[in-house]
DOLOTOR-623659 format. One record per residue: residue in three letters; x negated, y negated, z negated of N, C-alpha, C in turn. Coordinates in Angstrom, 3 decimals, always signed. Atoms other than C-alpha are relative to their C-alpha. Layout:
% DOLOTOR-623659
<rec><res>ALA</res><n_east>X</n_east><n_north>Y</n_north><n_up>Z</n_up><ca_east>X</ca_east><ca_north>Y</ca_north><ca_up>Z</ca_up><c_east>X</c_east><c_north>Y</c_north><c_up>Z</c_up></rec>
...
***
This chain:
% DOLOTOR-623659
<rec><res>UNK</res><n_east>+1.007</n_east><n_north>+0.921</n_north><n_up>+0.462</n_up><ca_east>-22.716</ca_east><ca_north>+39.176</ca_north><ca_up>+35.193</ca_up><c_east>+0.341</c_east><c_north>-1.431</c_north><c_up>+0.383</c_up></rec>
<rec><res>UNK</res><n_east>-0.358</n_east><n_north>+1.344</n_north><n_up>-0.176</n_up><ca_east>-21.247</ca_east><ca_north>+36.400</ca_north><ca_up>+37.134</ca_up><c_east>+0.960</c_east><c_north>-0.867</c_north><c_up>-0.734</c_up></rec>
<rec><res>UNK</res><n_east>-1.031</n_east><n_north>-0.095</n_north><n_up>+1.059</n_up><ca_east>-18.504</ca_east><ca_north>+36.193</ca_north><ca_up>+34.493</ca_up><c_east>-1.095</c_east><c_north>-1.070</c_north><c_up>-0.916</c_up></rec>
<rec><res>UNK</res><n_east>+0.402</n_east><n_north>+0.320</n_north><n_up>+0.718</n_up><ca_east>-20.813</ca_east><ca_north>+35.364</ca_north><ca_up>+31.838</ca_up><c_east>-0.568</c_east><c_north>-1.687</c_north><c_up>+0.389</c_up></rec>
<rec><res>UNK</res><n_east>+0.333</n_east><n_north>+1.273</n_north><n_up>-0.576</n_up><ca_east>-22.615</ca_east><ca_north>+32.548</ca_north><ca_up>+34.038</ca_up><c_east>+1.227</c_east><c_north>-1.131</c_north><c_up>-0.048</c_up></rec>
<rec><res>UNK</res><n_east>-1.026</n_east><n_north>+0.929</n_north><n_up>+0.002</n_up><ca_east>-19.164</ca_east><ca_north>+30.849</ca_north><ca_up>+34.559</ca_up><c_east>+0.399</c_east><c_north>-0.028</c_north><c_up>-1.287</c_up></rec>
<rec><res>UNK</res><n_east>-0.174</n_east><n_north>+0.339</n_north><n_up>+0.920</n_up><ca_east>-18.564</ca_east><ca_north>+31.208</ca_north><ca_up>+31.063</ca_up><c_east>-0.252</c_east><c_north>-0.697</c_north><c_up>-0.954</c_up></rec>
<rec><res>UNK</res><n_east>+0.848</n_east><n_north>+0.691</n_north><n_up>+0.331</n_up><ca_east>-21.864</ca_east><ca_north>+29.733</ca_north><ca_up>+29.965</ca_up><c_east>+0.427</c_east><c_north>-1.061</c_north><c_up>+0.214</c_up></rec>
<rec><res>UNK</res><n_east>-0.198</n_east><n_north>+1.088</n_north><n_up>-0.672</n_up><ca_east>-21.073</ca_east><ca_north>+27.086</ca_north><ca_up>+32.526</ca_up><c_east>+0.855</c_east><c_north>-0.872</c_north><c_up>-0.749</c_up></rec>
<rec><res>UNK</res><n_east>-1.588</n_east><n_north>+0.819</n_north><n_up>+1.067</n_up><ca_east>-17.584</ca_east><ca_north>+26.019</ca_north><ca_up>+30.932</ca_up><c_east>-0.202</c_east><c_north>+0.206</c_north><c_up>-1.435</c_up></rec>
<rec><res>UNK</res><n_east>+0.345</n_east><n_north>+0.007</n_north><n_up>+1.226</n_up><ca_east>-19.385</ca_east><ca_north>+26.234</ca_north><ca_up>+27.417</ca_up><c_east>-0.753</c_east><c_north>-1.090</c_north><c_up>+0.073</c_up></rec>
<rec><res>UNK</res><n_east>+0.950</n_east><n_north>+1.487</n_north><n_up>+0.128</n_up><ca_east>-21.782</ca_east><ca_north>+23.510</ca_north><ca_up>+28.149</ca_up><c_east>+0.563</c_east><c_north>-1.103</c_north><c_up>+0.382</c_up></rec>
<rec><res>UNK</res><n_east>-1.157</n_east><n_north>+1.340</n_north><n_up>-1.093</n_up><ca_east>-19.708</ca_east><ca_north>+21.397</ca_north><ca_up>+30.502</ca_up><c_east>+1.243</c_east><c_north>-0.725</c_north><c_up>-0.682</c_up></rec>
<rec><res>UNK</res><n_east>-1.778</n_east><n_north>+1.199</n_north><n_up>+0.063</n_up><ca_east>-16.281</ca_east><ca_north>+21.148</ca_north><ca_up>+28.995</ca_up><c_east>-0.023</c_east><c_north>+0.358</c_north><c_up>-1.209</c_up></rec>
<rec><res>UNK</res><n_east>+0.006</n_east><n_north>-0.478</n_north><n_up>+1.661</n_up><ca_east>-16.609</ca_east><ca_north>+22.849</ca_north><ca_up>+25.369</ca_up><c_east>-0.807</c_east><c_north>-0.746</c_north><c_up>-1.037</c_up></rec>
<rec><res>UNK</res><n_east>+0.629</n_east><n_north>+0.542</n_north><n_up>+1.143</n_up><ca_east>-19.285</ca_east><ca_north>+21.342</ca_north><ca_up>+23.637</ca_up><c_east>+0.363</c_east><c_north>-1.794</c_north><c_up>+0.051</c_up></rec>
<rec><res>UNK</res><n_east>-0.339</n_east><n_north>+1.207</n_north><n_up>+0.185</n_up><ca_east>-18.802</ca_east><ca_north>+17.896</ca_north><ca_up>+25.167</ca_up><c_east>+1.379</c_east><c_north>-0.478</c_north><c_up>-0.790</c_up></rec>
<rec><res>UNK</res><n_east>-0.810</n_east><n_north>+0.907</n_north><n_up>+0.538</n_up><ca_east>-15.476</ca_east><ca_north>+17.698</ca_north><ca_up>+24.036</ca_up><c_east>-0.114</c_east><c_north>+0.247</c_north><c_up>-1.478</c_up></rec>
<rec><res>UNK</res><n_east>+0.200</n_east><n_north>-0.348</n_north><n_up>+1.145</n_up><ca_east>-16.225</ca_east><ca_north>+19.299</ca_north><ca_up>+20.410</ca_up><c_east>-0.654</c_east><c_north>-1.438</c_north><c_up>-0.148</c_up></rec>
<rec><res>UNK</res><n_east>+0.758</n_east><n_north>+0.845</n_north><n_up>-0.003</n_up><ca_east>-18.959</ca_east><ca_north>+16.448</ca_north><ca_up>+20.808</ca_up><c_east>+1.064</c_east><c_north>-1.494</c_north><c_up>-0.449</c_up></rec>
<rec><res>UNK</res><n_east>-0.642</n_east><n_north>+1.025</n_north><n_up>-0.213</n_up><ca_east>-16.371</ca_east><ca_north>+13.479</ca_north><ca_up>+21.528</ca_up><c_east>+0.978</c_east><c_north>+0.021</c_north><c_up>-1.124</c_up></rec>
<rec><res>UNK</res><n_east>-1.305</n_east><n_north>+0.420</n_north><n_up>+1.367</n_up><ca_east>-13.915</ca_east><ca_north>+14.604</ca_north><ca_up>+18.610</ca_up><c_east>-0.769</c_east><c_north>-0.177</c_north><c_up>-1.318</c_up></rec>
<rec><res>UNK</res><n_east>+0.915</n_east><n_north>+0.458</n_north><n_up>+1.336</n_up><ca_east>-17.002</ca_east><ca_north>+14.474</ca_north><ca_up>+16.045</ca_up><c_east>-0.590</c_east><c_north>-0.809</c_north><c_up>-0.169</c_up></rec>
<rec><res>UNK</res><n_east>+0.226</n_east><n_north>+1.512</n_north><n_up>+0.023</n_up><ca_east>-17.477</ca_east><ca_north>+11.164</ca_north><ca_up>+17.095</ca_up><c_east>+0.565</c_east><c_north>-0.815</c_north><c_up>-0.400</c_up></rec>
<rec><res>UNK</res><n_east>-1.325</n_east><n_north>+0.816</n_north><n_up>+0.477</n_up><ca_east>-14.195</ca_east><ca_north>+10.275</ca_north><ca_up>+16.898</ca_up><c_east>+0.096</c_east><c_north>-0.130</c_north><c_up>-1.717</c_up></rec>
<rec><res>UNK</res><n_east>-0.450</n_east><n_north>-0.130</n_north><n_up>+1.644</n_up><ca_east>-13.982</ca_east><ca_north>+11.776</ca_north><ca_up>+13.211</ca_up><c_east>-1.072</c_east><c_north>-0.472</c_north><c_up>-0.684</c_up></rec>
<rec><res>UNK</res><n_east>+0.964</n_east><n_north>+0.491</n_north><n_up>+0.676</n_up><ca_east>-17.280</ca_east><ca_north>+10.436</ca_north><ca_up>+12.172</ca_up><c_east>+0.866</c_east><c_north>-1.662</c_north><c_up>-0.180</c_up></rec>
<rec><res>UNK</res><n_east>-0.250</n_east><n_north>+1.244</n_north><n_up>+0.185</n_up><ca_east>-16.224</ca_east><ca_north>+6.974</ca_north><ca_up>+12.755</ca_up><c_east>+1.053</c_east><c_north>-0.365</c_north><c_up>-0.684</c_up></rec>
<rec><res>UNK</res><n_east>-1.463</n_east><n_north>+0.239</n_north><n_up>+1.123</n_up><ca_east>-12.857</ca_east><ca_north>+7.194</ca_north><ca_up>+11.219</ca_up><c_east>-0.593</c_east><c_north>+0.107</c_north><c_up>-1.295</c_up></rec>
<rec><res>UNK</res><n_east>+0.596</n_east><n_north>-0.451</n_north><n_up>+1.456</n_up><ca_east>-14.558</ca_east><ca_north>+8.625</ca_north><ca_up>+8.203</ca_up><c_east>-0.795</c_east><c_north>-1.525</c_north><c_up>-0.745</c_up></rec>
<rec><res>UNK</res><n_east>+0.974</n_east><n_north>+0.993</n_north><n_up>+1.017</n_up><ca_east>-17.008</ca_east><ca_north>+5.424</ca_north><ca_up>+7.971</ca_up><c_east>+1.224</c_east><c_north>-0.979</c_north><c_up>-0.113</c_up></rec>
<rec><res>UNK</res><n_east>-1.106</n_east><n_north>+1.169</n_north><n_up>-0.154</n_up><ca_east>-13.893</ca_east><ca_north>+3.010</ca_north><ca_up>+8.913</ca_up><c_east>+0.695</c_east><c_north>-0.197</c_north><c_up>-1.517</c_up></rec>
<rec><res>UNK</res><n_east>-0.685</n_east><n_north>+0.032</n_north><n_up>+1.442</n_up><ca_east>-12.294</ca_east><ca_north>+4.267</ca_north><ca_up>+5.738</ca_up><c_east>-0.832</c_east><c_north>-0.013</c_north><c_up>-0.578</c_up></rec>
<rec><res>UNK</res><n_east>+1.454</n_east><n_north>+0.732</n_north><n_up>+1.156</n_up><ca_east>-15.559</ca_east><ca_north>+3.870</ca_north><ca_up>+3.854</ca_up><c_east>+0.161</c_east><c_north>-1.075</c_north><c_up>-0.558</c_up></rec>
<rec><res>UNK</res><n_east>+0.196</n_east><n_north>+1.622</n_north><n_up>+0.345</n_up><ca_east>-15.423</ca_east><ca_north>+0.262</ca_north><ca_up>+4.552</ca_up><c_east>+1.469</c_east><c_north>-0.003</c_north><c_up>-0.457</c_up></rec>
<rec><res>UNK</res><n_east>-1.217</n_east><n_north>+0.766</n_north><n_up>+0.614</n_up><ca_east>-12.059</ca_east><ca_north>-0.113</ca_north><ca_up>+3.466</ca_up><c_east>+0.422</c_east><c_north>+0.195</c_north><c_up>-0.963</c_up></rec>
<rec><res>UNK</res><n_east>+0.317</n_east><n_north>-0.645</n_north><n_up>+1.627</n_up><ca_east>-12.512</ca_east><ca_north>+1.803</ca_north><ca_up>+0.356</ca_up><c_east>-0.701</c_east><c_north>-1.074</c_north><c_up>-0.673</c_up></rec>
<rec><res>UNK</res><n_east>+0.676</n_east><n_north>+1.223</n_north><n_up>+0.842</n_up><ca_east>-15.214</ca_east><ca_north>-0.704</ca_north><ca_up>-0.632</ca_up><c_east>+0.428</c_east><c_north>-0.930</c_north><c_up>-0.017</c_up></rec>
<rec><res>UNK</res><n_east>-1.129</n_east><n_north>+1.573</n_north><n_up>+0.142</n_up><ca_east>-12.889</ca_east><ca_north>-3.541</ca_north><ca_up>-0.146</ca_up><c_east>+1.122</c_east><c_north>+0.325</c_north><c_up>-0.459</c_up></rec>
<rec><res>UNK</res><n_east>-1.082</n_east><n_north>-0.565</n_north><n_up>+1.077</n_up><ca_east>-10.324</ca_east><ca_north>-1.722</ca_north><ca_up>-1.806</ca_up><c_east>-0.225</c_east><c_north>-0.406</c_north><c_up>-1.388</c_up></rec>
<rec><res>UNK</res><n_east>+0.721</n_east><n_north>-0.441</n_north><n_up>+1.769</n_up><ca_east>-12.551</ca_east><ca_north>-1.137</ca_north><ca_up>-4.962</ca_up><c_east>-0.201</c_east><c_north>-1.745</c_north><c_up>-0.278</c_up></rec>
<rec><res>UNK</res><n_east>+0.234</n_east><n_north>+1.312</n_north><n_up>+0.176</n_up><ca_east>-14.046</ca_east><ca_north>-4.894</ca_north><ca_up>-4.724</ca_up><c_east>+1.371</c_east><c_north>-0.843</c_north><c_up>-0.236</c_up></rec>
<rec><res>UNK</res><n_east>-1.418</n_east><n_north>+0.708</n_north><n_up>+0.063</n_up><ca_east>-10.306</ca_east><ca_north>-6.255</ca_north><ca_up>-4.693</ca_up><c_east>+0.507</c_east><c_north>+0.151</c_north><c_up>-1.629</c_up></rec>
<rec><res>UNK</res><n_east>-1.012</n_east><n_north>-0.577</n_north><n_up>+1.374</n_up><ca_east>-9.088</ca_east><ca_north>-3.967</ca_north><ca_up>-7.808</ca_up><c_east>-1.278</c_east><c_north>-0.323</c_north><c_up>-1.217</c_up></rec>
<rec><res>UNK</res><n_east>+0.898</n_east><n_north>+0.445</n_north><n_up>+1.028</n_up><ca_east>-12.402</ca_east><ca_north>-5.009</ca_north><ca_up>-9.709</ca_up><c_east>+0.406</c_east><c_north>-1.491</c_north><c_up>-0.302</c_up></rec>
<rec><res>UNK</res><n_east>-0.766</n_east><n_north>+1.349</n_north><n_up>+0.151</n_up><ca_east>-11.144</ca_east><ca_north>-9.105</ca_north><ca_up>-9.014</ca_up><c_east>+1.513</c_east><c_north>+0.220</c_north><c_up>-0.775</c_up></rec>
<rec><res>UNK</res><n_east>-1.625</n_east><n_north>+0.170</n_north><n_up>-0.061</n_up><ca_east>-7.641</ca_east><ca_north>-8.059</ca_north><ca_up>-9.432</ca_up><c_east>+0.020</c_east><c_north>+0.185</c_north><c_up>-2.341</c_up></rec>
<rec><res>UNK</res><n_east>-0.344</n_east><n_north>-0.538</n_north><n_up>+1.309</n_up><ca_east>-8.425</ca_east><ca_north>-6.329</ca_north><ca_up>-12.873</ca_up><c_east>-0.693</c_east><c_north>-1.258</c_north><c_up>-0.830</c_up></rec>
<rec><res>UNK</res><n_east>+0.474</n_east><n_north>+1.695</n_north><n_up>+1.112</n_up><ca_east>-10.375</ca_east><ca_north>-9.727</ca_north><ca_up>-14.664</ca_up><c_east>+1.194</c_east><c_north>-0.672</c_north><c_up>-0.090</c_up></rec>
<rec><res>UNK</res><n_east>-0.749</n_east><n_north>+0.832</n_north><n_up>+0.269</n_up><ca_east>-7.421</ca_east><ca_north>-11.344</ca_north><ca_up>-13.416</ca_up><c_east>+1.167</c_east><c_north>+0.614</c_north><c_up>-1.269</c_up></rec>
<rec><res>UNK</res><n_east>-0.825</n_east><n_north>-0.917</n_north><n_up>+0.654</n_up><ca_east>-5.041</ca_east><ca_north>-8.847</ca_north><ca_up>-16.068</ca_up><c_east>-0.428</c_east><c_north>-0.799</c_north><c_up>-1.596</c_up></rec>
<rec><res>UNK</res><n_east>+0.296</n_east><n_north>+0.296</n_north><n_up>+1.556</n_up><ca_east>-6.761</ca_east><ca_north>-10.381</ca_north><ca_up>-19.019</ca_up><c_east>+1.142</c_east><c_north>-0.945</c_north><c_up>-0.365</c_up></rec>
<rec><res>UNK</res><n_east>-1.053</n_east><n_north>+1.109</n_north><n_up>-0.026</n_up><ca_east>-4.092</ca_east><ca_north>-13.295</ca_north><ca_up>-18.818</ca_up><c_east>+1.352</c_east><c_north>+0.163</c_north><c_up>-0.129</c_up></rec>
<rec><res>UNK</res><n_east>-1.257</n_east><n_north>-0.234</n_north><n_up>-0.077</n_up><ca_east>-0.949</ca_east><ca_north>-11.202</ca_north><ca_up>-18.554</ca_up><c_east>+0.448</c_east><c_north>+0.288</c_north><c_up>-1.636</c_up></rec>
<rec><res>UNK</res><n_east>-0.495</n_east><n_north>-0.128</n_north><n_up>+0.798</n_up><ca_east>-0.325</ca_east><ca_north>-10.648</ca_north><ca_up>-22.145</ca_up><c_east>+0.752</c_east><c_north>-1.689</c_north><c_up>-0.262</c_up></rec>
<rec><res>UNK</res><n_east>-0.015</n_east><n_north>+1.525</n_north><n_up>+0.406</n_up><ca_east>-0.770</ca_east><ca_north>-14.249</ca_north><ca_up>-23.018</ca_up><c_east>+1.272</c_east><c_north>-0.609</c_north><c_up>+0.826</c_up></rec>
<rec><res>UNK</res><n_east>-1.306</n_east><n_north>+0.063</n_north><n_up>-0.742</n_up><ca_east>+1.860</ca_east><ca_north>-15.014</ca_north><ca_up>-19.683</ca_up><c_east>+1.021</c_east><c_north>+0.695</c_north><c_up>-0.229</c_up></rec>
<rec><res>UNK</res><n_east>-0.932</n_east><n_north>-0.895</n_north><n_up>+0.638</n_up><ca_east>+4.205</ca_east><ca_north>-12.332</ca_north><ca_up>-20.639</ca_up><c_east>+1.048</c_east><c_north>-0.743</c_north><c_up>-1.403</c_up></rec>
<rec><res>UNK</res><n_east>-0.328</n_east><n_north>+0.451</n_north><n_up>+1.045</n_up><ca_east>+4.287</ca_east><ca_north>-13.932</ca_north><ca_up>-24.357</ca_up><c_east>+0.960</c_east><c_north>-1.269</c_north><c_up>+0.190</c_up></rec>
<rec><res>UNK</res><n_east>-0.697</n_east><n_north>+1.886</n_north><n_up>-0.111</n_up><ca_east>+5.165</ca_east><ca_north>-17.628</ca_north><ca_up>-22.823</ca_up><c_east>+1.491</c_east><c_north>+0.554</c_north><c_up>+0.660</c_up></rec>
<rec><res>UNK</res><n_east>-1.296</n_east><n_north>-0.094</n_north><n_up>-1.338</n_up><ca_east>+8.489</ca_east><ca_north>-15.585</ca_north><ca_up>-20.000</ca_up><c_east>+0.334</c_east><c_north>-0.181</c_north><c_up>-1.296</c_up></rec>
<rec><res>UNK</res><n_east>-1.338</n_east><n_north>-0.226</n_north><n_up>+0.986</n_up><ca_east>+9.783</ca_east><ca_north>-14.073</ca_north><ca_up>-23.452</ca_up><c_east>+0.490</c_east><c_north>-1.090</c_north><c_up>-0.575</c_up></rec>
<rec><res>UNK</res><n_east>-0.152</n_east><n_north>+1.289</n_north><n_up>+0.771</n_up><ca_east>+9.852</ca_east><ca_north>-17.447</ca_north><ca_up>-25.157</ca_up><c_east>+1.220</c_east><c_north>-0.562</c_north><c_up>+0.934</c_up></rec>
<rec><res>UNK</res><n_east>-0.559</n_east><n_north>+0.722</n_north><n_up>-1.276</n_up><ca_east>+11.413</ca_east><ca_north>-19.079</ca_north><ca_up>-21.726</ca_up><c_east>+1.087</c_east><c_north>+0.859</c_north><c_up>-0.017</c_up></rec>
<rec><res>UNK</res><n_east>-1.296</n_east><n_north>-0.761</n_north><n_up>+0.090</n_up><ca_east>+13.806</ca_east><ca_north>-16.335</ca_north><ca_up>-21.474</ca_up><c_east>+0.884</c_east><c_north>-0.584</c_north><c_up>-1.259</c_up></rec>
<rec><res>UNK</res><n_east>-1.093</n_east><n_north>+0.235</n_north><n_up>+0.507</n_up><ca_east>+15.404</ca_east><ca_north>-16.754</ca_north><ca_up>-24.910</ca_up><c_east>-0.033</c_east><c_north>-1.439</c_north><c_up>+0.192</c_up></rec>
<rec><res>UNK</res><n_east>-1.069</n_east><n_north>+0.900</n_north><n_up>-0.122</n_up><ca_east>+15.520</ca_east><ca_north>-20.154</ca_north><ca_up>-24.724</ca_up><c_east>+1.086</c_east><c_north>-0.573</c_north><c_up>+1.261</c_up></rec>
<rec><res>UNK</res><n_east>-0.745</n_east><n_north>-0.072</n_north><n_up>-1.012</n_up><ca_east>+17.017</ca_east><ca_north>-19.828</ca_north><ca_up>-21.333</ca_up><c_east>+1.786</c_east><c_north>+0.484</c_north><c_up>-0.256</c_up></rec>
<rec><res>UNK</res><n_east>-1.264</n_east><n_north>-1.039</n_north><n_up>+0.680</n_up><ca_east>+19.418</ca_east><ca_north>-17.210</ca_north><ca_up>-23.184</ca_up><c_east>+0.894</c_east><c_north>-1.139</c_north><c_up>-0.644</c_up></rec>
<rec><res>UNK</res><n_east>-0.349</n_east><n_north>+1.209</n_north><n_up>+0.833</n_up><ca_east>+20.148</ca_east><ca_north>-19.896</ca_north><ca_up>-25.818</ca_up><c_east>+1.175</c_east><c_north>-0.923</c_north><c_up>+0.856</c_up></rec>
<rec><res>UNK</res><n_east>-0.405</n_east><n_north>+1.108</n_north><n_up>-0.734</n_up><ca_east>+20.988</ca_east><ca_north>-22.718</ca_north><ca_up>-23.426</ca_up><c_east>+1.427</c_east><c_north>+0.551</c_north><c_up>+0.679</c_up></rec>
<rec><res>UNK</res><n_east>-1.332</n_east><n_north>-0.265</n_north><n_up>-0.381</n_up><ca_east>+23.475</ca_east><ca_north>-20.051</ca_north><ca_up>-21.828</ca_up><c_east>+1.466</c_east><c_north>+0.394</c_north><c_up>+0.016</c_up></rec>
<rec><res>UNK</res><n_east>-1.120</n_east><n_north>-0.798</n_north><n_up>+1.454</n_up><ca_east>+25.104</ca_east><ca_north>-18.754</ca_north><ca_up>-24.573</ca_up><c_east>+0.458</c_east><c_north>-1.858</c_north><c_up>-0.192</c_up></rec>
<rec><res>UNK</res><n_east>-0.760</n_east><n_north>+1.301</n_north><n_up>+0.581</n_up><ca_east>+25.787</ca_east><ca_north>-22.814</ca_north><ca_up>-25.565</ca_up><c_east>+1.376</c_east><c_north>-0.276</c_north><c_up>+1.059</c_up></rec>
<rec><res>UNK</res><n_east>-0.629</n_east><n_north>+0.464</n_north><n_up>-1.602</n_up><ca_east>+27.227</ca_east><ca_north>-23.529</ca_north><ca_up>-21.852</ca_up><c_east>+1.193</c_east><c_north>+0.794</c_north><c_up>+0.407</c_up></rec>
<rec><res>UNK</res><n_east>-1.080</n_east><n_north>-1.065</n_north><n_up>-0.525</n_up><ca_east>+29.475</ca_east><ca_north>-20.401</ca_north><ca_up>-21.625</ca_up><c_east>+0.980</c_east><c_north>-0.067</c_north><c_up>-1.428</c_up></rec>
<rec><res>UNK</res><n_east>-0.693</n_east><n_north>+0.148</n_north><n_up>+1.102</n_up><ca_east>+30.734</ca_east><ca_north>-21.305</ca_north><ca_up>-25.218</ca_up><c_east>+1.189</c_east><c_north>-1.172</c_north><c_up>+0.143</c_up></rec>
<rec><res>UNK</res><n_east>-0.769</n_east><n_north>+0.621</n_north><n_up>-0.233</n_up><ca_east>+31.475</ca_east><ca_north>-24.614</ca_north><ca_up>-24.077</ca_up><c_east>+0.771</c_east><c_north>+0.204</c_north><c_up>+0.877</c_up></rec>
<rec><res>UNK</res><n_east>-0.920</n_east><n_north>+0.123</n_north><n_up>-1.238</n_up><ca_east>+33.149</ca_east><ca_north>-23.711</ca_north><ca_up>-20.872</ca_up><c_east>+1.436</c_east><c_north>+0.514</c_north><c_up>-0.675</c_up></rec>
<rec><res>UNK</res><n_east>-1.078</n_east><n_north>-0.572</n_north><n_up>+1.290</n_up><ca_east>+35.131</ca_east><ca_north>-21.209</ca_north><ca_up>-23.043</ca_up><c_east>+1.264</c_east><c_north>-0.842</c_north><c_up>-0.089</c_up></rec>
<rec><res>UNK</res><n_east>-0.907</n_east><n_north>+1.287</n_north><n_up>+0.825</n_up><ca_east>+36.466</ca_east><ca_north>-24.267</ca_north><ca_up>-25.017</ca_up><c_east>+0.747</c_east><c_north>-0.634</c_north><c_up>+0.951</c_up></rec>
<rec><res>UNK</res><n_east>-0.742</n_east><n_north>+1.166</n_north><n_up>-1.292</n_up><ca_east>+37.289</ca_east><ca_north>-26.422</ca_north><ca_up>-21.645</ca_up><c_east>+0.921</c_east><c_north>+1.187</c_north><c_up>+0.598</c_up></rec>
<rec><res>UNK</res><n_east>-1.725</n_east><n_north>-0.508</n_north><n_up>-0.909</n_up><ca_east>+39.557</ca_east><ca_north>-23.543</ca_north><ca_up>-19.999</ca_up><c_east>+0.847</c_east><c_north>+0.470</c_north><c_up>-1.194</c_up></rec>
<rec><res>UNK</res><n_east>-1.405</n_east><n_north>+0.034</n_north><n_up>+0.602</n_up><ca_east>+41.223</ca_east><ca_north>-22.984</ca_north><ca_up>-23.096</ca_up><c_east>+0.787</c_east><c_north>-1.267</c_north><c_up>-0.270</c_up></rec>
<rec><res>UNK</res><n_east>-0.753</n_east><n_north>+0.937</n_north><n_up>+0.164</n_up><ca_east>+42.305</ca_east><ca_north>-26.643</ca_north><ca_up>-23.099</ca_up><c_east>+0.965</c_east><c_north>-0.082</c_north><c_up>+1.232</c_up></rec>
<rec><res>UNK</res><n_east>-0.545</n_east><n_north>+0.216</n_north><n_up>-1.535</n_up><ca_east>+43.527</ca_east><ca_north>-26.205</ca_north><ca_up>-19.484</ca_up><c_east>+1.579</c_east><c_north>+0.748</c_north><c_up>+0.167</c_up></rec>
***
């Protein structure tokens, strides 16, 4: 019978408290990532208005590109020309 008493004992004492202390722990983690979920979501709601603009930017690189292209295609034509005079 004294068995059981010391068993009780180390069920209240050292078992539940620490069960206690890790469902504290995991509660709070749980809300921590809550909050950082909602500032997640609030970010990708800003982030996504800003998206309306990327076609329109997109349209202006390709432009910039070829005439980038252009300009390098002239430059590598002329160089061309200058080392075959060399």
């Amino acid at each position: 019978m004294k068995i059981w008493w010391v068993g009780n004992l180390l069920l209240f004492l050292v078992v539940i408290p620490a069960v206690l202390v890790l469902l504290n722990r995991t509660v709070t983690a749980i809300l921590d990532i809550q909050v950082h979920a909602r500032n997640i979501l609030g970010n990708v709601v800003t982030l996504t208005g800003k998206l309306d603009e990327v076609p329109e930017l997109l349209a202006e690189t390709d432009e910039v590109v070829k005439q980038v292209a252009a300009g390098a295609l002239r430059y590598a034509t002329g160089a061309d020309k200058v080392a075959e005079l060399h």
